[in-house]
TORPA-692223 format. One line per 4 residues: their letters; for each residue x, y, z of N, C-alpha, C. Coordinates in pm, whole numbers, padded with zeros to 5 digits. Example, Ala and Ser with C-alpha at 12.3 -4.5 7.8 and 13.67 -1.06 7.14 Angstrom:
<sites>
as = 01319:-00569:00780:01230:-00450:00780:01320:-00330:00780  01285:-00225:00708:01367:-00106:00714:01290:00003:00787 .
</sites>
This chain:
<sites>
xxxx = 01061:-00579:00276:00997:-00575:00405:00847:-00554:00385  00719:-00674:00422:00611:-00622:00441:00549:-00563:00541  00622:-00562:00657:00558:-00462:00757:00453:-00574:00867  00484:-00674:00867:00430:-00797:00977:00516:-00777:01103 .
xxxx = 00526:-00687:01179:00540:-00766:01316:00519:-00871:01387  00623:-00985:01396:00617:-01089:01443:00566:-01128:01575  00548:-00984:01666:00485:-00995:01792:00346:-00987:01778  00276:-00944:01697:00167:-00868:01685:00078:-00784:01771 .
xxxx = 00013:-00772:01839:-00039:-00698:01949:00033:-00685:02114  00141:-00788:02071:00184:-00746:02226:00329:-00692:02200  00361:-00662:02099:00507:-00580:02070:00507:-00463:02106  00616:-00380:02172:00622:-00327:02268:00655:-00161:02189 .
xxxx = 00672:-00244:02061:00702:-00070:02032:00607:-00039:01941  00612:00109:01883:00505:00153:01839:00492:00120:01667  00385:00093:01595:00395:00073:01479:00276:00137:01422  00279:00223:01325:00204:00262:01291:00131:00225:01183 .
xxxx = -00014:00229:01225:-00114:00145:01174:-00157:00257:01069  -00205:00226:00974:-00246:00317:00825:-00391:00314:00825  -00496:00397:00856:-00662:00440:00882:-00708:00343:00721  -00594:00329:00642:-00668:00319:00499:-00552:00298:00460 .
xxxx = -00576:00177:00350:-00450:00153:00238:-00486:00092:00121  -00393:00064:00027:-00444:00031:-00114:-00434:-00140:-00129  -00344:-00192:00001:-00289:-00307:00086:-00381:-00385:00197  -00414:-00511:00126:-00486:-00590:00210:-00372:-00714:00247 .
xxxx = -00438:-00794:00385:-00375:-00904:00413:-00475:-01005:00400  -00463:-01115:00307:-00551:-01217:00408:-00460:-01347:00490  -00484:-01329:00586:-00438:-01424:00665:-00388:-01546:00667  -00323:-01626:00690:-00287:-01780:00640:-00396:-01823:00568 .
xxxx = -00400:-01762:00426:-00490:-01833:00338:-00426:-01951:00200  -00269:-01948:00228:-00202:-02005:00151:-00169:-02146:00190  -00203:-02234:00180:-00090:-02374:00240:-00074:-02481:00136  00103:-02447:00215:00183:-02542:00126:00160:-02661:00111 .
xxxx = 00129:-02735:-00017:00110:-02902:00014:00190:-02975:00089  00355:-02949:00076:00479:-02991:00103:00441:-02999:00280  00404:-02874:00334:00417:-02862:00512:00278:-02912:00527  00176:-02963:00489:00043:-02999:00452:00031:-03201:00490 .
xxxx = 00076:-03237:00389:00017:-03342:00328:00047:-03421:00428  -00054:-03520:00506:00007:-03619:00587:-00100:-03741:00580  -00020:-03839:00568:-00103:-03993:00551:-00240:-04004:00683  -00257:-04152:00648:-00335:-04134:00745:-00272:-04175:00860 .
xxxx = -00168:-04208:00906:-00080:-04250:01046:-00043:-04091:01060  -00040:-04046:01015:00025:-03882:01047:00152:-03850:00988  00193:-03921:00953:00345:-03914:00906:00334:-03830:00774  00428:-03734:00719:00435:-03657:00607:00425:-03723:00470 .
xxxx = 00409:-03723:00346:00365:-03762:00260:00477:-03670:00205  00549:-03691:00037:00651:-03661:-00043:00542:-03595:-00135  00586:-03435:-00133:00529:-03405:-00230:00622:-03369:-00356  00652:-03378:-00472:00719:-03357:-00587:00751:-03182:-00551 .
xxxx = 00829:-03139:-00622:00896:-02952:-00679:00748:-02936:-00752  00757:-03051:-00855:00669:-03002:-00991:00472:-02981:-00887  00461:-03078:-00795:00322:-03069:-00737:00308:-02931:-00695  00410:-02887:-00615:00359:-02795:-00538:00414:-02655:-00619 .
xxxx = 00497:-02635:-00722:00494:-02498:-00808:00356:-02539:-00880  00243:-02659:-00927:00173:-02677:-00984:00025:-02605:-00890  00057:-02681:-00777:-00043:-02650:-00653:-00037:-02444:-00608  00066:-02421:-00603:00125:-02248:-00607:00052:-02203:-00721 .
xxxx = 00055:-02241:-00848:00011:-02183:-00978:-00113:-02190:-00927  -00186:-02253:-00955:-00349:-02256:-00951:-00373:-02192:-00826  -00363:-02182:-00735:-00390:-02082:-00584:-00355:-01973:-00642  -00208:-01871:-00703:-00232:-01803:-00726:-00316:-01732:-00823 .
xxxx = -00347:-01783:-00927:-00411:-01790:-01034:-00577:-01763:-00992  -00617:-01816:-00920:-00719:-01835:-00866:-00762:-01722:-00767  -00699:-01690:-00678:-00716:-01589:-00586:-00710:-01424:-00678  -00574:-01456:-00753:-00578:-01292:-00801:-00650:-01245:-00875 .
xxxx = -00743:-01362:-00969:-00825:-01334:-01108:-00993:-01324:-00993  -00970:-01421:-00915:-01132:-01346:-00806:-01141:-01257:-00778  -01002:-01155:-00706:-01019:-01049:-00628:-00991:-00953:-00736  -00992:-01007:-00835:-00939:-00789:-00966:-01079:-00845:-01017 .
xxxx = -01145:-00938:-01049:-01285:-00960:-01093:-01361:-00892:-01004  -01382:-00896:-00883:-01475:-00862:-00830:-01440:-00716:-00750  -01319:-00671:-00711:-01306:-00554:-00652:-01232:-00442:-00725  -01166:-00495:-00830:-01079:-00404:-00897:-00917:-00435:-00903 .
xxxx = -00864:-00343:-01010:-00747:-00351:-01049:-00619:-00420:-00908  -00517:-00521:-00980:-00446:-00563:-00879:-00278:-00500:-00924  -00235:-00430:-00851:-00123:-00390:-00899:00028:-00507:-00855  -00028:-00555:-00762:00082:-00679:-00727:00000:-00764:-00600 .
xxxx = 00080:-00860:-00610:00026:-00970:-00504:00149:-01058:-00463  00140:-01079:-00321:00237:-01162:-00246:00212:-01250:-00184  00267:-01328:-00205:00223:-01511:-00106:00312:-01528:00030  00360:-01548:00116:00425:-01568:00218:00398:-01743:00155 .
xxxx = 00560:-01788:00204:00540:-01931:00203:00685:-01971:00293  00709:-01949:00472:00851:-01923:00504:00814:-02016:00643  00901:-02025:00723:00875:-02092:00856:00844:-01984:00969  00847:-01869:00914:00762:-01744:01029:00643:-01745:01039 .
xxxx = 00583:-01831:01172:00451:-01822:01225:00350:-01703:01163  00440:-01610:01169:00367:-01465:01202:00304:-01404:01012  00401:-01468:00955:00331:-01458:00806:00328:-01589:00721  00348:-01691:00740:00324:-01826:00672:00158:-01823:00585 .
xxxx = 00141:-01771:00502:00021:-01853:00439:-00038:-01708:00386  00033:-01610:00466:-00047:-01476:00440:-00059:-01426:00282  -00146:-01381:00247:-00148:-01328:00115:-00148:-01163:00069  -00091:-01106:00055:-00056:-00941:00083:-00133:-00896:-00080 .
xxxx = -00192:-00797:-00125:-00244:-00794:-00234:-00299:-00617:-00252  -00250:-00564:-00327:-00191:-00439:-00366:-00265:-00428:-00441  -00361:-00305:-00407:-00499:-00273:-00485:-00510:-00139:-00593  -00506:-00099:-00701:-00473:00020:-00746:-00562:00140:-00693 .
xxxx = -00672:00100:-00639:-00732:00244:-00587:-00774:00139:-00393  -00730:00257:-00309:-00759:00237:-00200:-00910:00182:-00159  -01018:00230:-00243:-01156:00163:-00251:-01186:00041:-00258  -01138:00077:-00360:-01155:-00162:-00379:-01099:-00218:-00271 .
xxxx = -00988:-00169:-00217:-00924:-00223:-00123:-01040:-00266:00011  -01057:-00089:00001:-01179:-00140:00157:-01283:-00193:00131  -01346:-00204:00025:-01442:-00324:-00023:-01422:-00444:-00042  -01276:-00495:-00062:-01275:-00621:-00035:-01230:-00660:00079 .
xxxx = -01178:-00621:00176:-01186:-00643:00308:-01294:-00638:00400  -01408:-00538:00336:-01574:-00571:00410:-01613:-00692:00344  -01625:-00708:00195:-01686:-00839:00168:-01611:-00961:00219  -01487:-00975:00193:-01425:-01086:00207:-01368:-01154:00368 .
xxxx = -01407:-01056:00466:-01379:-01104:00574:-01470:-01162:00597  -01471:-01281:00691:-01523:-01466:00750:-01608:-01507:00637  -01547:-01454:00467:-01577:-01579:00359:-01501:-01692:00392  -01485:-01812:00311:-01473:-01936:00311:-01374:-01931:00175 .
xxxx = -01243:-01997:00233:-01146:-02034:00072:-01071:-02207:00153  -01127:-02285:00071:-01053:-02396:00066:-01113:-02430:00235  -01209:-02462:00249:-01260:-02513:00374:-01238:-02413:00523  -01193:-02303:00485:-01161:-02240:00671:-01189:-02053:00589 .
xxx = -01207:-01999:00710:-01295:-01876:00718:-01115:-01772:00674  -01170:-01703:00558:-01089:-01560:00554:-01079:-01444:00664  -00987:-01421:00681:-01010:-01344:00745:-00866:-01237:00714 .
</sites>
């Protein structure tokens, strides 16, 4: 369980929000080539197993070696990749000291990954 409420601000019960954590989200920063790729008529495009564990590797690879480079130690990292609106793309990323954490959530919010704003 990561703790996404699927309602988000209008869910009715109470959830308690943490002042500080060692746990960042970034937002649908993940996308799948597979739910992605579409010709130019619009129609879906076949992406291979091997493209998109290839396309997965390098995104993760990429994201986790930026963010322990520049903010500090990563003790784990999670990709959402599911048909729930509410976490599809999200990237969950487990910081060993709560600091880095809140430093990369001041720097890295409305940066730029792969053409659209972090957040």
């Amino acid at each position: 369980m990561i703790g996404a409420c699927r309602h988000g601000d209008r869910c009715s019960r109470l959830h308690n929000k943490p002042t500080f954590s060692q746990t960042i989200v970034l937002l649908n920063l993940y996308r799948n080539p597979q739910n992605t790729a579409q010709t130019a008529d619009g129609s879906h495009c076949h992406v291979s197993d091997v493209e998109v564990q290839e396309h997965y590797d390098n995104f993760f690879e990429e994201v986790f070696t930026e963010l322990q480079e520049k903010y500090g130690e990563i003790e784990e990292m999670n990709v959402c990749d599911n048909l729930g609106d509410h976490l599809v793309g999200n990237v969950y990323v487990k910081f060993r000291r709560e600091e880095d954490a809140e430093r990369a959530v001041a720097e890295l919010n409305n940066r730029w990954f792969n053409g659209q704003a972090v957040h």
